[in-house]
C-alpha positions, 0 to 999 in steps of 0.5 A: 500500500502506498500512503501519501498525504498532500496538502489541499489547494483551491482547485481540489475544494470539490473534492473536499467538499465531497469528502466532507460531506461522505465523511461525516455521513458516515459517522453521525448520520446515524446519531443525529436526526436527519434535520440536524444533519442537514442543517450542520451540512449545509453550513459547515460544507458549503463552497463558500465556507470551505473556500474560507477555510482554505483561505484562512492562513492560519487553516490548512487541509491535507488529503491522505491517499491510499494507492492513488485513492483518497482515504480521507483527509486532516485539518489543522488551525493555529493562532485565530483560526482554532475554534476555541482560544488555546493560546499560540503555543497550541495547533488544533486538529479539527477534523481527521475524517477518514473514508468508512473503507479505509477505516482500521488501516492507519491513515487515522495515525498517519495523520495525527503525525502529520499534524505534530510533524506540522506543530514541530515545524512551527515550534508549538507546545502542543496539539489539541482537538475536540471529539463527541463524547459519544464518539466513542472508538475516537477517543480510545483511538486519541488516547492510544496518541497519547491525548488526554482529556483537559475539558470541553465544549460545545458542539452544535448539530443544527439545534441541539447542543452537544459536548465535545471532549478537548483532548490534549497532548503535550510536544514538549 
């Protein structure tokens, strides 16, 4: 298998917003109520705000490929573009969405190691994310990283509140 990760760029936003969307499906839809889905969908990964995310450079994307395929990709946020204020010292991991067929393969530490090798590179002290408290098998996963819960927020699905755990891990 030949794993490759390649930052996104304007013209993949299509793709990413496939992705997104297929992605998330596969994970919440079965969780969440249809109206709720639809509404986080249509805000969250719609061209123009996936297109601000691309041009945020405090955001960048990565897609990960298995033998030419997209498996899946990663987001990462530093200074004002993380989602909740963790100082410059922090980089945020705010989406790893992997393919439901590559999923149990890997590609979930390939780019958790991509996101420290890009937190390295811009001397951050640590890495951090937000993951559904009920998203069980992610967080066993981010623990096996070696991220530990150190709080929460909150997370809106359409209208209903939910909780995220943060998770950190400290580079130093």
């Amino acid at each position: 298998m030949t794993i490759l990760i390649k930052k996104c760029m304007f013209e993949d936003l299509g793709l990413l917003q496939e992705i997104s969307v297929e992605t998330f499906n596969e994970t919440f839809q079965n969780q969440n109520s249809p109206e709720n889905m639809k509404a986080y969908l249509e805000r969250a990964f719609n061209l123009n705000q996936l297109e601000k995310e691309l041009s945020n450079i405090s955001s960048e994307f990565y897609f990960i490929y298995s033998n030419e395929e997209i498996a899946g990709y990663l987001k990462v946020n530093t200074n004002d573009a993380q989602s909740e204020i963790m100082g410059n010292d922090s980089l945020e991991i705010e989406r790893i969405y992997i393919r439901k067929k590559h999923h149990k393969q890997g590609f979930g530490k390939y780019l958790i190691n991509k996101a420290i090798e890009i937190a390295l590179e811009r001397n951050k002290e640590k890495v951090w994310l937000g993951v559904w408290e009920k998203n069980e098998s992610a967080i066993t996963f981010y623990k096996k990283m070696e991220f530990v819960q150190t709080g929460t927020h909150s997370f809106y699905m359409g209208d209903e509140e939910q909780i995220d755990f943060i998770m950190t891990k400290s580079l130093i």
